[in-house]
C-alpha positions as CSV (number, residue, x, y, z in Angstrom):
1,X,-134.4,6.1,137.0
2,X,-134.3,3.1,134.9
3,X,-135.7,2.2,131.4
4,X,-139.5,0.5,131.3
5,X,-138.4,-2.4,129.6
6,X,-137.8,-4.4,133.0
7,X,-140.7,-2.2,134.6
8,X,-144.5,-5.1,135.4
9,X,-147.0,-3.6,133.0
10,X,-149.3,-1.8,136.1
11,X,-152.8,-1.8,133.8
12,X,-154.6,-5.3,133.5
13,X,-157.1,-4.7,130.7
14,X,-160.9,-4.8,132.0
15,X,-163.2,-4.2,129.6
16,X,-166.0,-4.4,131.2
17,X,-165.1,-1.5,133.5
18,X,-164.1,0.4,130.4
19,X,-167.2,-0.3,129.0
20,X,-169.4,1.1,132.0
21,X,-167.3,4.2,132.5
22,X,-167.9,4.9,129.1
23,X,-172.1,4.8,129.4
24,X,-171.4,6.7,132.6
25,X,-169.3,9.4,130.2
26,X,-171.7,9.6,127.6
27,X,-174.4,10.1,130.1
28,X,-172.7,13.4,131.7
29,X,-169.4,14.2,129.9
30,X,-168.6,16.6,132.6
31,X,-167.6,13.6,134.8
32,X,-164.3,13.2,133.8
33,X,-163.3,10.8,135.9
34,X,-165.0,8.0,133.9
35,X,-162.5,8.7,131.2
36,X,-159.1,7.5,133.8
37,X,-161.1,4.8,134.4
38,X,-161.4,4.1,130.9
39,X,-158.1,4.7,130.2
40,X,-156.7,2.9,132.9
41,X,-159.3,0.0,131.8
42,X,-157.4,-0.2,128.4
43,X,-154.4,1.2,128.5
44,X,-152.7,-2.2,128.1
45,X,-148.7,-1.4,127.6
46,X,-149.6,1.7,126.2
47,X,-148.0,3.2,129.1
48,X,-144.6,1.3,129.3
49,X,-144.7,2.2,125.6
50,X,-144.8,5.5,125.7
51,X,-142.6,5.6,128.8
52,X,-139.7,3.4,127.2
53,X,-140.1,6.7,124.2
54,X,-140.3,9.2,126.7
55,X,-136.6,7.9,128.4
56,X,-135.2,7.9,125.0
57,X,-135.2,11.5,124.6
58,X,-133.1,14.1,126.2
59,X,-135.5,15.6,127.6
60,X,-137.5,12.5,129.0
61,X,-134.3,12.2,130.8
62,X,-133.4,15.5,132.1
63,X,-136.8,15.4,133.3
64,X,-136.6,12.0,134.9
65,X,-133.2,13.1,136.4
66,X,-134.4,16.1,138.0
67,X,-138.1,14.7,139.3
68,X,-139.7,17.5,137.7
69,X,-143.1,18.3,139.2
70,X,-144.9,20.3,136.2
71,X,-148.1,21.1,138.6
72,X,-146.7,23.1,140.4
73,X,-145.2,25.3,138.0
74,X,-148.7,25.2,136.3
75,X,-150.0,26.5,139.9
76,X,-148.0,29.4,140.1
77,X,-149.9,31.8,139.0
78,X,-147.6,34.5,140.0
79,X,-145.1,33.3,137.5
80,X,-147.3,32.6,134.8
81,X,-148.7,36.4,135.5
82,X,-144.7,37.9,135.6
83,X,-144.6,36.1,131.7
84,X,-144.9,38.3,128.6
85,X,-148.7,38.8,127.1
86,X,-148.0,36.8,123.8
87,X,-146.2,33.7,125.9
88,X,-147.8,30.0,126.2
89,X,-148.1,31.0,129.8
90,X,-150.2,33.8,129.3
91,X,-152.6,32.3,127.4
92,X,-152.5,29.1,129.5
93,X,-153.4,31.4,132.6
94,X,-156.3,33.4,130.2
95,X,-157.7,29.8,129.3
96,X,-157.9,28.6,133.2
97,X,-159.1,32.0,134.5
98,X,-161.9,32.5,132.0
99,X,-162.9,28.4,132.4
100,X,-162.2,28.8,136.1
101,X,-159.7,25.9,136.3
102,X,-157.1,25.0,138.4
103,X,-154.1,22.8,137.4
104,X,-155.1,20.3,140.3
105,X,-158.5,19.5,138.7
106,X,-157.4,16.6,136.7
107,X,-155.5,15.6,139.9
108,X,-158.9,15.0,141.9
109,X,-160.5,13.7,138.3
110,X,-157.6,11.3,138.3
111,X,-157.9,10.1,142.3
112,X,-159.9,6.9,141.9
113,X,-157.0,5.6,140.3
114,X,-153.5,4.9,141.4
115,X,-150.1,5.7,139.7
116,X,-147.5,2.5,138.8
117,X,-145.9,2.1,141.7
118,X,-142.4,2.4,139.6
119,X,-141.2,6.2,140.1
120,X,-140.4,7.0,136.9
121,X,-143.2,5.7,135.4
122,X,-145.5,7.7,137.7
123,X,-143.7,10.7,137.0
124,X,-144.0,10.5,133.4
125,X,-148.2,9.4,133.5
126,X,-148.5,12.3,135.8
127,X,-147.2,14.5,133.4
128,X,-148.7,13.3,130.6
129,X,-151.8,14.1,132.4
130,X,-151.1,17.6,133.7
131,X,-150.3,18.6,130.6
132,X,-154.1,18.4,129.5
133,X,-154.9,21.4,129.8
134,X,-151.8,23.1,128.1
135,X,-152.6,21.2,125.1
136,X,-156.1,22.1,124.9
137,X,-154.5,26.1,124.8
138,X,-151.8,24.7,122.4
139,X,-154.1,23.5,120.2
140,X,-156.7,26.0,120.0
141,X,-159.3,23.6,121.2
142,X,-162.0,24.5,123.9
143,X,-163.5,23.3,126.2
144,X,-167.2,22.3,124.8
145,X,-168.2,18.7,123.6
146,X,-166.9,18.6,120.2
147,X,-163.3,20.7,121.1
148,X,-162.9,18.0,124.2
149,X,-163.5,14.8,121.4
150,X,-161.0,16.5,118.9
151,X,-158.6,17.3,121.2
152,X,-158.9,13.5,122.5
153,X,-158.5,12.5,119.2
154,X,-155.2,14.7,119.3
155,X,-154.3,13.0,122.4
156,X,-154.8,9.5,120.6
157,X,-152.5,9.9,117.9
158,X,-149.9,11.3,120.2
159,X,-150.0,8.1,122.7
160,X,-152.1,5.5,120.6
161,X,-154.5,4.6,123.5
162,X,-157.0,2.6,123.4
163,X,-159.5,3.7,125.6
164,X,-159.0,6.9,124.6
165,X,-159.9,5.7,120.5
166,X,-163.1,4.1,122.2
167,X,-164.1,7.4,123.5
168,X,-163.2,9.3,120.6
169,X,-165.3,6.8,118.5
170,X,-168.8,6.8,120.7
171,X,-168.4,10.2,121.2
172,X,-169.0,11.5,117.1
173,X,-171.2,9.2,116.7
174,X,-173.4,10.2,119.8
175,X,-172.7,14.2,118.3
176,X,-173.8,13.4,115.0
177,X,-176.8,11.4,115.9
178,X,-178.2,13.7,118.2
179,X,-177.2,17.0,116.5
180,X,-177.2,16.0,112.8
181,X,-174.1,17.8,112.2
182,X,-171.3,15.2,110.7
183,X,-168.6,17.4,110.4
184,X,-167.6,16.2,113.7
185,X,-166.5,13.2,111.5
186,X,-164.5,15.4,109.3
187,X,-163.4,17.6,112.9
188,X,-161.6,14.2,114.7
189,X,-160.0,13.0,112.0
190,X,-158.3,16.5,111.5
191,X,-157.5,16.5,115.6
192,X,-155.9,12.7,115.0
193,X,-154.4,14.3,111.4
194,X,-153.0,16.9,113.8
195,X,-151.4,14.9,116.2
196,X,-149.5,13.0,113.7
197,X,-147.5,15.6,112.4
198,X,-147.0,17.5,115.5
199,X,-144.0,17.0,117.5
200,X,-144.2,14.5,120.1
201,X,-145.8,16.6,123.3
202,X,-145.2,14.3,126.5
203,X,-141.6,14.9,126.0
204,X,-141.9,18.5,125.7
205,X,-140.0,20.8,128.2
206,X,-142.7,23.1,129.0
207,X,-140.7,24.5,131.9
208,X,-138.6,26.2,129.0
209,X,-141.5,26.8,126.4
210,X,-144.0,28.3,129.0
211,X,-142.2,32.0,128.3
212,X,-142.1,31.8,124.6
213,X,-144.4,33.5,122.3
214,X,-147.4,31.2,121.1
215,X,-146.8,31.6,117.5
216,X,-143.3,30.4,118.5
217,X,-144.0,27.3,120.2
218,X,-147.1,26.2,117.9
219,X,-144.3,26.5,114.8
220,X,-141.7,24.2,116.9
221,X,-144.2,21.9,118.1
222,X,-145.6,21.5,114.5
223,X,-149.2,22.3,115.4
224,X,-151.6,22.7,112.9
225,X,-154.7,24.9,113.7
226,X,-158.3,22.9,114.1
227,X,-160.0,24.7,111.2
228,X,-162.9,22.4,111.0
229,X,-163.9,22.5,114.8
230,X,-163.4,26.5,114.8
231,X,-165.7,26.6,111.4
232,X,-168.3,24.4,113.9
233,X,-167.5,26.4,116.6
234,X,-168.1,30.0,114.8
235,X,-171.8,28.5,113.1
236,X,-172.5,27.4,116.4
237,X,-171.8,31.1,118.3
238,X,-173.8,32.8,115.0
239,X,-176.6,30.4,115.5
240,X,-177.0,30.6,119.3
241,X,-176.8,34.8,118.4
242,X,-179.5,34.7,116.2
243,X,-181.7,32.7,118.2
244,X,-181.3,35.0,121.2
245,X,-182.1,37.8,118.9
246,X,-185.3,36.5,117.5
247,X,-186.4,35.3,121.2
């Protein structure tokens, strides 16, 4: 499969479209669809960019070479099962279980939309997009308002997209004006800080890192833990406890 360089960039930017998926987003966050859209709205090059860094590496390649189809190693849950308790895998299959995910749910989220019709490219976006969920576990990120937002603002400084920045943006300032809290401020920014200094992810041969230990992988992939969102995230569990209790 051949370099992006000579690939048609596949995303015309439409920001109007961006712009009403996102009110759409804010409205019900749990309709993620809106945020391909917005993506897709204004993405720009950002993915011939990220595609032209993904063949540079020997892994994009070896990937590329062998069509790799992460999904379905993602779906095998009899695999991920056979893998030792303290792998990626096994935590990856705790997080879906307990959230009751499937890998293919960003594949439906993502339908609307369709892949550049240039083969590699569409292999590598796909990826980039199934690994979602592996990141979210990587990270140590959940699945609530503000651990979606950081992680997105992980996600930003990995690919430096656009729409994504837009989301990340309207999103803390919609938390902090309706909830008062402003550390979510202080919670993105660590996300983004986060992403910088990790290894680059889309690259990453998760067919090989799946079996590994998670203490393992985070200290190759240079992840730092999120230890503002978890500090939200425990006053949050205390507070909801207390409230229950005084009910």
């Amino acid at each position: 499969m051949d370099a992006a360089a000579d690939i048609t960039n596949p995303f015309a930017l439409k920001p109007r479209e961006a712009w009403q998926a996102l009110r759409r987003l804010l409205g019900n966050p749990e309709e993620t669809e809106h945020v391909f859209t917005i993506i897709r709205s204004l993405s720009g090059k950002t993915l011939l960019r990220g595609y032209n860094r993904f063949v540079a590496t020997p892994s994009g390649r070896a990937i590329l070479a062998e069509k790799r189809n992460l999904i379905d190693l993602l779906n095998n849950r009899d695999y991920l099962r056979a893998q030792p308790a303290d792998s990626v895998a096994a935590h990856y299959l705790h997080y879906m279980e307990t959230e009751d995910l499937t890998a293919d749910g960003l594949v439906e989220a993502s339908e609307d939309g369709e892949l550049p019709q240039h083969e590699g490219l569409a292999l590598y976006a796909s990826r980039l997009r199934d690994q979602h969920d592996l990141w979210h576990v990587i990270t140590n990120h959940g699945r609530d308002v503000r651990g979606e937002l950081c992680l997105l603002a992980f996600t930003v400084a990995q690919t430096m997209n656009p729409g994504l920045a837009l989301i990340v943006l309207a999103g803390m300032l919609k938390i902090g004006r309706e909830s008062g809290d402003w550390r979510i401020l202080k919670a993105a920014w660590e996300g983004f800080r986060n992403g910088r200094r990790a290894a680059w992810l889309p690259a990453t041969e998760w067919e090989q890192f799946l079996a590994l230990p998670m203490d393992t992988v985070r200290r190759q992939l240079r992840i730092g833990q999120p230890a503002t969102y978890q500090r939200i995230l425990r006053d949050q569990t205390a507070n909801n406890t207390l409230q229950a209790t005084t009910a």
